[in-house]
C-alpha positions in Angstrom: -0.8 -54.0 -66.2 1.7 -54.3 -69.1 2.0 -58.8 -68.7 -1.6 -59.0 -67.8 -2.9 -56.8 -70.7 -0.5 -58.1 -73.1 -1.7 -61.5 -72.7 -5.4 -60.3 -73.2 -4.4 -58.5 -76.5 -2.5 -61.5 -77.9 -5.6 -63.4 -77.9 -8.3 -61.4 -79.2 -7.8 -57.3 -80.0 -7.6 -57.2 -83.3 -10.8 -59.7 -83.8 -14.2 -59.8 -81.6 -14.9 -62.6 -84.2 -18.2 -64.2 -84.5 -18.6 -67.9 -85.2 -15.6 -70.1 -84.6 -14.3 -73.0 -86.9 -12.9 -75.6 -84.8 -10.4 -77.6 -86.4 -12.5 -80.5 -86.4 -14.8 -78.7 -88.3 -12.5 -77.5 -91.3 -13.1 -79.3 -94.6 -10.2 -80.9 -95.7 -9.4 -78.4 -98.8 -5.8 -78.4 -100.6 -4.3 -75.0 -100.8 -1.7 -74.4 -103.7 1.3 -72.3 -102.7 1.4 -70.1 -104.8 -2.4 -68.8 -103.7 -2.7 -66.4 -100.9 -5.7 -64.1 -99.7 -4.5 -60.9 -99.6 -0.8 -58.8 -100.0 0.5 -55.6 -98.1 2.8 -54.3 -100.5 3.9 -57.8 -102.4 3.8 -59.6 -98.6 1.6 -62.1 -98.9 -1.0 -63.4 -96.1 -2.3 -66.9 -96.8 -6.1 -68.0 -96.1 -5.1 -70.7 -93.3 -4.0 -68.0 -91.1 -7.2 -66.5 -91.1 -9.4 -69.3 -90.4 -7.3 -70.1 -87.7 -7.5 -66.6 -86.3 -11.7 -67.1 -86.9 -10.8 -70.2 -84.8 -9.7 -68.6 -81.5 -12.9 -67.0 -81.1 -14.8 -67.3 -78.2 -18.1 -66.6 -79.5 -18.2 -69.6 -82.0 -22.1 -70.5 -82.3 -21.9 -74.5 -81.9 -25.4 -75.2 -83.1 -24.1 -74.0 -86.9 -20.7 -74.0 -86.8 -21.2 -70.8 -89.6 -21.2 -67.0 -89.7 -22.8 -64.6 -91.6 -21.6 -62.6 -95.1 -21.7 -59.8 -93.2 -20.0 -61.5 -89.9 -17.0 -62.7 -92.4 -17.0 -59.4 -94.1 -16.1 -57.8 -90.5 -14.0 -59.9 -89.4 -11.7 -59.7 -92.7 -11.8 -56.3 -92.7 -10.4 -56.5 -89.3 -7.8 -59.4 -89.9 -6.9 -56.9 -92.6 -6.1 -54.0 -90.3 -4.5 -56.1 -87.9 -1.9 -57.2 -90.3 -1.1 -53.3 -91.6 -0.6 -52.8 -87.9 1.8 -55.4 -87.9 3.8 -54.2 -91.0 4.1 -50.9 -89.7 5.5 -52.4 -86.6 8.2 -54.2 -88.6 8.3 -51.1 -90.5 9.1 -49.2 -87.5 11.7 -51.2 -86.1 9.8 -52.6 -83.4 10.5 -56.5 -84.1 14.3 -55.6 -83.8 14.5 -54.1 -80.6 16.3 -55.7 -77.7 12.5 -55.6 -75.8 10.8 -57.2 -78.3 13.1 -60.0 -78.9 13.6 -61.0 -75.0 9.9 -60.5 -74.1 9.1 -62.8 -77.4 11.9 -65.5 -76.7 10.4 -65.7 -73.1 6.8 -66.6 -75.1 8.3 -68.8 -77.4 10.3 -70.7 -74.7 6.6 -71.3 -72.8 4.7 -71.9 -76.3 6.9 -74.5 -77.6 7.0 -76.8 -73.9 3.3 -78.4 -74.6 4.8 -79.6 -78.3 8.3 -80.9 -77.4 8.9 -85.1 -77.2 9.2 -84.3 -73.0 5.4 -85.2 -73.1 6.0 -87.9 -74.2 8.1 -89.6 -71.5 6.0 -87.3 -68.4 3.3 -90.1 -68.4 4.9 -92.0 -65.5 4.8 -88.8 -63.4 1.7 -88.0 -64.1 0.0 -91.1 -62.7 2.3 -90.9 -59.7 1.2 -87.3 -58.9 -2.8 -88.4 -59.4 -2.2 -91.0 -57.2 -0.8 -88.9 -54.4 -3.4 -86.6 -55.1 -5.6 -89.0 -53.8 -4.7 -88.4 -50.1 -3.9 -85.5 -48.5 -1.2 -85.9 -45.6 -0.1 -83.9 -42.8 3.3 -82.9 -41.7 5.9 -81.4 -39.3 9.0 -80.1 -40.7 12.5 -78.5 -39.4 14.4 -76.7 -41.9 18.2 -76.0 -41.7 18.9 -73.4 -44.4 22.4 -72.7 -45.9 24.7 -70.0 -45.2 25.4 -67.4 -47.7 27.9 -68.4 -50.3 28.1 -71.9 -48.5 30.9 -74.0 -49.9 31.1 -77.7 -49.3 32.4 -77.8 -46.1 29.4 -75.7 -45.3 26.9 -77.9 -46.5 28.3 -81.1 -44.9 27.9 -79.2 -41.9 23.8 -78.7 -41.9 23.8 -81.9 -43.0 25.6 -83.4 -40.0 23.3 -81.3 -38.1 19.8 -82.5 -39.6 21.4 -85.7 -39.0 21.5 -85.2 -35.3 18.2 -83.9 -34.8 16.6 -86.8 -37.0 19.0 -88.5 -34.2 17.0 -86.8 -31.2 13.8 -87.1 -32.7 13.7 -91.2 -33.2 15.1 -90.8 -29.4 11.6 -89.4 -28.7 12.3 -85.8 -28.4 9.2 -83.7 -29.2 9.4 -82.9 -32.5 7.7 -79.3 -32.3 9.8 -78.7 -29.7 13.1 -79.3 -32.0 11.4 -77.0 -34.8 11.0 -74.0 -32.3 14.9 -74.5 -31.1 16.2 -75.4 -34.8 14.1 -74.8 -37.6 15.0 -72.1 -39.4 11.7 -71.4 -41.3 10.1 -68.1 -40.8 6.6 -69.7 -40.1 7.9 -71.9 -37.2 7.1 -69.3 -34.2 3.1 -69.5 -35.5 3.1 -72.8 -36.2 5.9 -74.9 -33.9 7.1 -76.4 -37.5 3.2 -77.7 -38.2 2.9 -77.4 -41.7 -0.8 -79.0 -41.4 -2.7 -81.2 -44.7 -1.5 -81.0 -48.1 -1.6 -82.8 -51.4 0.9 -83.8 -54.3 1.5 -80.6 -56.7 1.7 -78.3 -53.3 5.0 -78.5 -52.0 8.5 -78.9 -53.5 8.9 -82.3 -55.3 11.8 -83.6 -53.3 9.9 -82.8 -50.1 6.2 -83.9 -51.2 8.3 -87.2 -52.2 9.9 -87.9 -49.1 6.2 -87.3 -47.0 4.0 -89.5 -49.3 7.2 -92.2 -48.6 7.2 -91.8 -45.0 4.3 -93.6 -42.6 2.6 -92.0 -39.7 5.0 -91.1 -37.0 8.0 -91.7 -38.8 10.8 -89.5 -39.1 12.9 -88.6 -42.2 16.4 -88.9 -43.2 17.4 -85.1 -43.6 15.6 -84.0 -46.9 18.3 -81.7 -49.6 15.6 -78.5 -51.4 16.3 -75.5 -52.3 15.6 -74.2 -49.3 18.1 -76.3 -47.4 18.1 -80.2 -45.2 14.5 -80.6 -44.3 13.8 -83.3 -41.2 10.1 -84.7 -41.2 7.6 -86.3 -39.4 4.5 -87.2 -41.1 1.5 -86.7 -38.3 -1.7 -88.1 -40.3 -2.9 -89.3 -43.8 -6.3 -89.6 -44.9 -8.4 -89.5 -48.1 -8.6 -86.3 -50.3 -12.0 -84.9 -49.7 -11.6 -83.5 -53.1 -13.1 -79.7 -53.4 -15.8 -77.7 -51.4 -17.0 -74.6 -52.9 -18.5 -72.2 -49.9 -20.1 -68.6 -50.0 -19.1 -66.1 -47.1 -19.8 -63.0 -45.4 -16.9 -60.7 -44.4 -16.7 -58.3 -42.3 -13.3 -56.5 -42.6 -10.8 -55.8 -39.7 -7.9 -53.0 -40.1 -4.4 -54.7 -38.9 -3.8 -53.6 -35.1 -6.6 -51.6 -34.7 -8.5 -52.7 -31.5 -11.8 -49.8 -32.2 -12.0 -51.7 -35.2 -11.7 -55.5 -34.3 -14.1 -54.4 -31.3 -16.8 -53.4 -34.1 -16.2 -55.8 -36.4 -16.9 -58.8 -33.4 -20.3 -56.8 -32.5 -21.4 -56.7 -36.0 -20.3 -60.1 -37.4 -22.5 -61.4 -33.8 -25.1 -59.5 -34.5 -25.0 -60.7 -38.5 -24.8 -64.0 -37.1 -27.6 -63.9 -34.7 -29.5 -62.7 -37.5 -29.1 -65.6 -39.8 -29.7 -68.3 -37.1 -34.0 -66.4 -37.3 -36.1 -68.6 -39.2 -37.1 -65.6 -42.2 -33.6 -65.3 -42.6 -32.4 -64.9 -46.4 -28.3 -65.5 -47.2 -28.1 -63.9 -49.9 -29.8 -61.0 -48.5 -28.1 -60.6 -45.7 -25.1 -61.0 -47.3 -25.9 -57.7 -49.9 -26.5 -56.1 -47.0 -23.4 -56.5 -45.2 -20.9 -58.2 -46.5 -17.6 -56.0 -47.2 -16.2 -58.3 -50.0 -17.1 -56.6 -53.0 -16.0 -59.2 -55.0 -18.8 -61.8 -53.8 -21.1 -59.7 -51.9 -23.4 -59.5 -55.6 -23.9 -63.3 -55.7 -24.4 -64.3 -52.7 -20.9 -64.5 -51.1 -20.0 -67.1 -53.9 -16.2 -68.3 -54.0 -14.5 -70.2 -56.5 -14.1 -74.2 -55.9 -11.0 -75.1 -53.2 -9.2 -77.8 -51.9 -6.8 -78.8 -48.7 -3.5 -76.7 -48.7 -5.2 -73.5 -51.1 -6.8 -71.2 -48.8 -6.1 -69.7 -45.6 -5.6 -72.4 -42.7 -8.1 -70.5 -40.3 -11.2 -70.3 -43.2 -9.9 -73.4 -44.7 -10.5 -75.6 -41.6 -14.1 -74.0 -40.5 -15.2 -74.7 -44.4 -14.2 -78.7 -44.5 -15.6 -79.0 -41.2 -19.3 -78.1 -42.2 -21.3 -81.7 -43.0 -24.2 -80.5 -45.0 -25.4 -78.2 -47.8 -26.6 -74.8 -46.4 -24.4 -75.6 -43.2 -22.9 -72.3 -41.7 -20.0 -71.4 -39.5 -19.5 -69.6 -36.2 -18.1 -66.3 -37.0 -14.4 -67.2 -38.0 -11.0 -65.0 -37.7 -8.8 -64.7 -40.4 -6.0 -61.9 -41.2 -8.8 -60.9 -43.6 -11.6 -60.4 -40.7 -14.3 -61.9 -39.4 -16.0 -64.7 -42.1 -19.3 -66.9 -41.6 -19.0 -69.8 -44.3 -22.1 -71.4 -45.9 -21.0 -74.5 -47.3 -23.0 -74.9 -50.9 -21.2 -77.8 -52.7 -18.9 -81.0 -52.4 -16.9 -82.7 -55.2 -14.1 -86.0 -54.7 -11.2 -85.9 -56.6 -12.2 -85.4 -60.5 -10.8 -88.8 -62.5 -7.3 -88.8 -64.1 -8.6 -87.8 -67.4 -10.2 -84.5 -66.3 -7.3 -83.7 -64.4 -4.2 -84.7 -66.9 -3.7 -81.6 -68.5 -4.1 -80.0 -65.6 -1.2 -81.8 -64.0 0.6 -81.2 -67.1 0.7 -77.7 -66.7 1.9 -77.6 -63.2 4.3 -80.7 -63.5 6.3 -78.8 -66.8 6.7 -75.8 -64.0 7.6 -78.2 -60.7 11.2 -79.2 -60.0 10.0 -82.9 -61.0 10.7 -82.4 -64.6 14.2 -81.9 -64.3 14.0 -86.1 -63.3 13.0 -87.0 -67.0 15.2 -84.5 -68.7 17.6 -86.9 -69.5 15.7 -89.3 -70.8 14.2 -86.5 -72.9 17.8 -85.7 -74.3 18.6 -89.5 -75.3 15.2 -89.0 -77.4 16.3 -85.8 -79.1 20.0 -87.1 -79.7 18.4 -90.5 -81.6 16.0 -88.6 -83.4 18.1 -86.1 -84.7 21.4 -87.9 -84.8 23.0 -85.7 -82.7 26.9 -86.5 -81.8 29.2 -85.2 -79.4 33.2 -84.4 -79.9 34.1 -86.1 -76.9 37.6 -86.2 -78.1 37.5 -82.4 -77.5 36.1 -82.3 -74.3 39.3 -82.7 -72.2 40.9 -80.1 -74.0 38.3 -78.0 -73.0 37.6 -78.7 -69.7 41.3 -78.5 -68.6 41.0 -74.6 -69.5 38.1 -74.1 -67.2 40.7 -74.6 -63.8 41.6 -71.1 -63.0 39.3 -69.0 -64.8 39.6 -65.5 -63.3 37.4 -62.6 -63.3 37.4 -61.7 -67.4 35.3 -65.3 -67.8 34.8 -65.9 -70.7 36.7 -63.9 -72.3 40.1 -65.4 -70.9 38.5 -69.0 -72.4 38.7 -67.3 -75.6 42.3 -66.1 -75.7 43.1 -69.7 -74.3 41.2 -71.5 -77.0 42.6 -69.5 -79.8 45.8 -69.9 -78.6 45.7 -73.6 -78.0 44.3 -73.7 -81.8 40.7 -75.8 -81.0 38.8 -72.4 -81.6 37.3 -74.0 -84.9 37.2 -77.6 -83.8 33.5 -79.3 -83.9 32.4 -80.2 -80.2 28.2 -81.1 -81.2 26.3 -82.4 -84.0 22.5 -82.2 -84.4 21.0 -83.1 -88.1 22.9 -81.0 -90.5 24.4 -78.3 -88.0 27.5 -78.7 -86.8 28.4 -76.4 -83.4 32.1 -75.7 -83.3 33.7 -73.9 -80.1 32.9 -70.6 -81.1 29.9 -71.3 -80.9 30.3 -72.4 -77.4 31.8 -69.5 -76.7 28.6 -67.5 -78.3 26.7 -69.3 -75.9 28.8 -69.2 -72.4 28.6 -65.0 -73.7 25.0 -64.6 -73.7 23.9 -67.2 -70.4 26.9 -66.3 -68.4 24.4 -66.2 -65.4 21.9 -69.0 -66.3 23.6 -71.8 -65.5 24.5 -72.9 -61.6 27.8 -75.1 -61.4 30.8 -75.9 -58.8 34.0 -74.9 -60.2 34.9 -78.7 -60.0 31.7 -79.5 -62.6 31.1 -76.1 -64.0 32.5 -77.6 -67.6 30.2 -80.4 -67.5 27.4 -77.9 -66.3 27.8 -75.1 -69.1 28.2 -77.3 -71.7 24.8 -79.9 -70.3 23.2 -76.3 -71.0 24.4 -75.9 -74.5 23.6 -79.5 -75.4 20.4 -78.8 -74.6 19.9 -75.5 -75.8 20.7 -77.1 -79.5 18.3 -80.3 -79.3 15.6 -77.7 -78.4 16.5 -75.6 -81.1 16.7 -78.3 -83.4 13.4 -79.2 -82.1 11.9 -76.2 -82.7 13.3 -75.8 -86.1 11.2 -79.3 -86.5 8.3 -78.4 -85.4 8.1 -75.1 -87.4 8.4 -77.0 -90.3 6.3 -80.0 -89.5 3.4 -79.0 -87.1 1.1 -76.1 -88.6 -0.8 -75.7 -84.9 2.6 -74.4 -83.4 3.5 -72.5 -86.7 0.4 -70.4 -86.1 0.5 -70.3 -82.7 4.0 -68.7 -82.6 2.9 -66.3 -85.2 0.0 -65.0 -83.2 2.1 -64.3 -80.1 4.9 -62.8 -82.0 2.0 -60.4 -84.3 0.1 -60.2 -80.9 3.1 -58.3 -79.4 4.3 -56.4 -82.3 0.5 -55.1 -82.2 0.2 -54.2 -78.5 3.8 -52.5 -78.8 2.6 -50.2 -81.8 -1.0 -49.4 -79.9 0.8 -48.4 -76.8 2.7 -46.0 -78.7 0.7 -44.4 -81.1 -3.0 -44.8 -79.7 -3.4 -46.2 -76.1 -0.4 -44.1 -74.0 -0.6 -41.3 -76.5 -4.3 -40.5 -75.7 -3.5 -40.8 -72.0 -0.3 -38.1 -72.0 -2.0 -35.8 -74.9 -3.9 -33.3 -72.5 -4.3 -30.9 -75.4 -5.1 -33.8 -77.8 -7.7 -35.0 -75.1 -9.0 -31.3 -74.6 -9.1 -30.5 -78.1 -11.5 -33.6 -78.8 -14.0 -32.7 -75.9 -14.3 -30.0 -77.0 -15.1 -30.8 -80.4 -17.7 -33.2 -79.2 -19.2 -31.0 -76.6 -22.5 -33.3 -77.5 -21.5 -36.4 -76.3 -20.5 -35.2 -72.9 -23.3 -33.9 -70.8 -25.3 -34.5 -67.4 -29.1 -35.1 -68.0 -31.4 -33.8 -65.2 -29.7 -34.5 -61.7 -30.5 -34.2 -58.0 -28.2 -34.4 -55.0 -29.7 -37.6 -52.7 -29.8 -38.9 -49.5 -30.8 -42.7 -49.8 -31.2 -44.5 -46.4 -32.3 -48.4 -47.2 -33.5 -50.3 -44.0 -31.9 -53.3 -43.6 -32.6 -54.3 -39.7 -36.6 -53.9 -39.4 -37.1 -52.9 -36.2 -40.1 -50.5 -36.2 -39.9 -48.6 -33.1 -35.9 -47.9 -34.3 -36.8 -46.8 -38.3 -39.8 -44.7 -37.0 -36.9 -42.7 -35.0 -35.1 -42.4 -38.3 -38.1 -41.2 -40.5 -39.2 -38.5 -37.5 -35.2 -37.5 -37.6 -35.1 -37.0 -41.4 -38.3 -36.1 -42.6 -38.6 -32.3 -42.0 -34.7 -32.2 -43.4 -33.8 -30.9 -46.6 -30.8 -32.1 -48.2 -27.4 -31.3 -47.0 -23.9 -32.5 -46.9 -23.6 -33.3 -43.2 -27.1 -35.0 -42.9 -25.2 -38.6 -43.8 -22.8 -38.2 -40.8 -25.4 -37.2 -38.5 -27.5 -40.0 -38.7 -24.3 -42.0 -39.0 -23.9 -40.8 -35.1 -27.4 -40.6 -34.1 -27.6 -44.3 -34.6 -25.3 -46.8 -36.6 -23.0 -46.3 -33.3 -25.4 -48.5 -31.0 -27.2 -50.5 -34.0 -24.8 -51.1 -37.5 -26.9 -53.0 -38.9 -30.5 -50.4 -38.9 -29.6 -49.1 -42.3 -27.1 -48.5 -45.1 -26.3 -45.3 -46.6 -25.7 -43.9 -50.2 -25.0 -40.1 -50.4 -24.9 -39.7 -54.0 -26.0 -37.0 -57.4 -28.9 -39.2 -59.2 -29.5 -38.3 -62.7 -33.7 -38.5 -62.5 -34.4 -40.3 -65.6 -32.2 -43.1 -64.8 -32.6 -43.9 -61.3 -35.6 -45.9 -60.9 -35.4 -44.9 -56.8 -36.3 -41.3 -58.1 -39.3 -42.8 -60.9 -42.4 -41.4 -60.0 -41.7 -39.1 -56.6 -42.3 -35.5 -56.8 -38.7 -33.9 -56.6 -40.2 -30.3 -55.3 -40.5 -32.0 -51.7 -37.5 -33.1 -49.9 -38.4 -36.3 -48.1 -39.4 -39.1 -49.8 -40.4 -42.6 -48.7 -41.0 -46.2 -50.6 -40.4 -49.6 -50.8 -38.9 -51.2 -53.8 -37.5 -54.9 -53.9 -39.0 -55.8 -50.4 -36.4 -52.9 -48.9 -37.9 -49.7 -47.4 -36.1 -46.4 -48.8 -36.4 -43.4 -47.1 -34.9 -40.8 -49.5 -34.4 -36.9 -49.2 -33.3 -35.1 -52.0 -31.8 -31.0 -53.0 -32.6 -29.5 -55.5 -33.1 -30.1 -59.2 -29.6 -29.9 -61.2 -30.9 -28.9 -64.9 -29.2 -30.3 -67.8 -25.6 -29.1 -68.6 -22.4 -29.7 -70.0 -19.9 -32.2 -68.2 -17.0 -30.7 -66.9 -14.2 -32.0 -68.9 -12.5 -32.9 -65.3 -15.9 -34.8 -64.5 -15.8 -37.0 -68.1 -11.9 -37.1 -68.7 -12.0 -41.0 -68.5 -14.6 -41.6 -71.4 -12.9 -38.3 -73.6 -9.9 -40.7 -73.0 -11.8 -43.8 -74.2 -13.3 -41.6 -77.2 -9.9 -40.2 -78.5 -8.1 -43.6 -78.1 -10.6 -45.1 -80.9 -10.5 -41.7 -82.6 -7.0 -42.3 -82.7 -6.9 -46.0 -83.7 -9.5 -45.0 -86.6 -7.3 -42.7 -87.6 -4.2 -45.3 -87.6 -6.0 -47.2 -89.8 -6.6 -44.7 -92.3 -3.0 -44.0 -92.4 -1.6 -47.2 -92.8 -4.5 -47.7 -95.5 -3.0 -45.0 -97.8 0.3 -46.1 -97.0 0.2 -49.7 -98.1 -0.9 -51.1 -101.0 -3.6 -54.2 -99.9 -4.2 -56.4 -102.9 -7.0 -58.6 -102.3 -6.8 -62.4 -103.8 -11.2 -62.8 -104.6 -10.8 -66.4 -105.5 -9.1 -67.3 -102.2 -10.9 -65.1 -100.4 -14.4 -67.2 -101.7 -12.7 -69.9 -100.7 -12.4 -69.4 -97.3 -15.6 -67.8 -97.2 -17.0 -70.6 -98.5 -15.5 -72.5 -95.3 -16.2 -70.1 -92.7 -19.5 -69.8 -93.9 -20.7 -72.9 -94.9 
């Protein structure tokens, strides 16, 4: 909950803004320092910031590019409470905790990547990724993993090994056959090493890489990943047939379970046989009876999906259908049992709908490590960065031997060689001496993976690094106002979800007595209207001789617990799809099932949206109180904005808000206008 919600808040929970200002859109107005829009207690807060926070809001109306008086009124009034939120986080402490400041590095590391010159040189790789993307392949692999702790004897070793199998397959062993005896990839005894069709962006680089390289048949020179030597053989390639989007119908299986795969194969048939009638409705059928509650409400609809994204069972019974409206046989997955409709086909979108896309996932694949360097000879001209390399030797030299007190025993050796205050890297007008080395080998002892023979070069390839992207970022904080503001939203946005959680969101949820204390106090906003206990049976298989059995079962019934389970085995047994049941307490004002019947009989009958209801209620539940055990959620909900209002208030007395009216017209002439 805590990443997912965090990233929600960041963006939006201070503001449900109205209209949104695009960037585009802002008049080019000069804004003297010394103004600002408003000050908590001498801080000031400057009009830009606001506009841009107007600016991330999603419900931006695009025909006027305006909001309202009252629209901007809200909103500043909000913007305002937002930032006395934030001030009492700093206030508390909360920006200076060891939480705060790794959770925001980790942000800023990920915010800063889009603005940073590596974007600059990914263009090449780009294009070479689109262009695989354009084919899909399929391939057979053997994988020869290292042992634990291997050393380089080790490693030589699986590589001697791939080498011989490569050997055996170009001999015209079968090459499935050498995956089940060698491959050391957990997926081998399902799939004899057939790793079936896949585009660029799905696999590792250095494997997707060798495939595209390799022509049908062929088999590859021992591949070095992560994951250890990789041998091979590429069995097709064709054309990407870009994305399919399909709807389905599931019908749900429980893992080793035979009652319940034997069920689920009679009712996916008999769900099947009933699509194939010519009255058949999809969607219909698929309300009904699907048991994805995720899709089942439009239709089975799933999002779009290409080769190599889904499951290999559904995946291949959805790219085999040929035309709109197409469905499948009933197909087994680990899921259940699925019948795909196929609905619609898309090629490969062109390179400029797709480039930031690839962006995103090419600044997380292993291929970006391949233009780092040439990103480093860019930051090192730019910012005249130098390197002590006079120094280096000195420093290396102590690196041979390094026991367990590392780093500490480089220290003592340093300072008693006297080159603890020598320079070792220049970037503009810092200049890094060994202690600050030393900082750094202290605080990513564990970040950076070296041999003892390189680990020297390795740690201090790290630091070199870590300074050209500070110096960077120092750069781009001064120089680009969309990454100022964006780095001051995440770092507010955290402070702000930090202090909720504390004070408002956690408290309400672990205050029993506060929660009690409030429901009670509002006694008025927590009760049941007029309610009756029901029985609805909705026929969903119209066989008349069958329903006419149901009705003559149920109508001389009143309502009762047990009633549900008897009719459950007096005739969903032999035909599951007859009817669906809901045993449920209808309030009788809301329930437009119950609008119209006369409640002082039991058994009820109708037909509403083509469906036939047979419905027998109990009797009438008059209006009362909620149990607080029956409303704790929304007494929750309640006293978490009772407790944010009351936040507010707080803080409001607390700080002293000095509101700039001339500014404040300003932008309001902007936001408005």
């Amino acid at each position: 909950m805590k990443t997912s919600l965090r990233c929600f808040l960041i963006g939006c929970i201070a503001f449900a803004c109205t209209p949104k200002i695009t960037a585009d859109s802002q008049p080019t107005v000069p804004v003297p320092k010394e103004e600002y829009l408003f000050s908590i207690d001498g801080k000031k807060v400057d009009g830009e910031e606001f506009l841009y926070v107007l600016s991330k809001n999603s419900a931006f109306n695009a025909d006027t590019l305006s909001l309202s008086e009252q629209e901007f009124e809200e909103n500043f009034t909000l913007f305002v409470n937002f930032k006395l939120k934030v001030t009492e986080a700093e206030a508390l402490g909360y920006d200076r905790s060891a939480e705060f400041i790794q959770e925001f590095g980790a942000f800023r590391e990920d915010l800063r990547k889009p603005f940073l010159l590596e974007n600059e040189v990914q263009e090449g790789e780009l294009q070479k990724a689109y262009t695989r993307l354009k084919e899909i392949v399929k391939a057979s692999h053997i994988l020869l993993s290292f042992p634990p702790n291997a050393n380089l004897e080790d490693s030589l070793a699986v590589l001697r090994m791939a080498q011989k199998i490569q050997a055996e397959a170009n001999a015209g062993t079968d090459f499935n056959q050498l995956a089940i005896t060698h491959s050391q990839d957990p997926s081998v005894e399902s799939n004899s090493g057939n790793l079936g069709y896949f585009t660029a962006m799905q696999m590792v680089y250095p494997f997707e890489a060798a495939t595209y390289n390799l022509q049908i048949g062929e088999v590859s020179q021992p591949v070095l990943t992560d994951f250890g030597y990789h041998i091979i053989k590429l069995e097709d390639r064709r054309p990407n047939p870009g994305e399919i989007r399909v709807s389905h119908l599931l019908v749900r299986t429980v893992p080793g379970d035979s009652l319940s795969e034997d069920r689920a194969k009679r009712k996916i048939s008999d769900i099947y046989g009933q699509l194939l009638r010519e009255n058949s409705t999809w969607e219909e059928i698929v309300l009904a009876f699907s048991e994805d509650t995720g899709t089942r409400q439009n239709g089975g609809m799933l999002p779009w999906f290409g080769v190599g994204s889904i499951v290999p069972e559904f995946e291949q019974a959805a790219f085999n259908l040929q035309e709109i409206g197409e469905i499948s046989n009933p197909v087994k997955t680990p899921f259940g049992y699925h019948i795909i409709r196929l609905e619609e086909v898309k090629p490969i979108a062109p390179y400029e709908e797709l480039e930031e896309t690839l962006k995103s996932r090419l600044l997380r694949d292993s291929r970006s490590t391949l233009i780092r360097s040439q990103v480093t000879a860019m930051q090192m001209a730019k910012y005249s960065a130098q390197e002590n390399q006079a120094v280096y030797p000195r420093l290396s030299g102590t690196f041979q031997g390094t026991d367990e007190r590392f780093p500490t025993y480089l220290k003592e050796r340093w300072e008693e060689e006297g080159i603890w205050n020598e320079w070792v890297f220049r970037v503009g007008s810092d200049t890094l001496r060994v202690y600050d080395f030393y900082q750094y080998l202290v605080q990513e002892t564990k970040s950076v993976k070296a041999t003892i023979e390189k680990q020297f070069d390795a740690w201090m390839e790290g630091f070199v690094e870590a300074q050209l992207k500070e110096a960077e970022e120092r750069d781009l904080i001064i120089n680009n106002k969309d990454y100022r503001l964006l780095v001051q939203e995440f770092r507010e946005g955290i402070l702000l979800f930090n202090l909720m959680n504390e004070l408002v969101w956690q408290r309400a949820i672990e205050d029993s007595a506060g929660q009690r204390s409030y429901y009670e106090a509002h006694l008025d906003r927590y009760r049941w209207k007029e309610r009756v206990p029901s029985l609805i049976v909705k026929v969903t298989q119209p066989d008349e001789a069958e329903i006419a059995n149901v009705r003559e079962f149920i109508e001389g019934k009143s309502y009762e617990s047990g009633l549900a389970n008897a009719l459950q085995d007096r005739f969903l047994e032999l035909s599951p799809l007859l009817f669906t049941m809901e045993d449920k307490v209808l309030e009788t004002g809301d329930e437009p099932l119950l609008q119209d019947l006369d409640l002082t009989t039991t058994f009820h009958e109708r037909t509403i949206g083509g469906f036939q209801y047979f419905i027998v209620t109990g009797e009438l539940l008059p209006e009362q109180p909620k149990a607080f055990e029956e409303t704790r959620g929304k007494v929750i909900q309640d006293y978490q904005a009772h407790l944010d209002a009351s936040l507010v208030g707080r803080l409001r007395e607390k700080y002293s808000v000095k509101i700039n009216d001339v500014e404040k017209n300003r932008i309001y002439q902007l936001a408005v206008n």
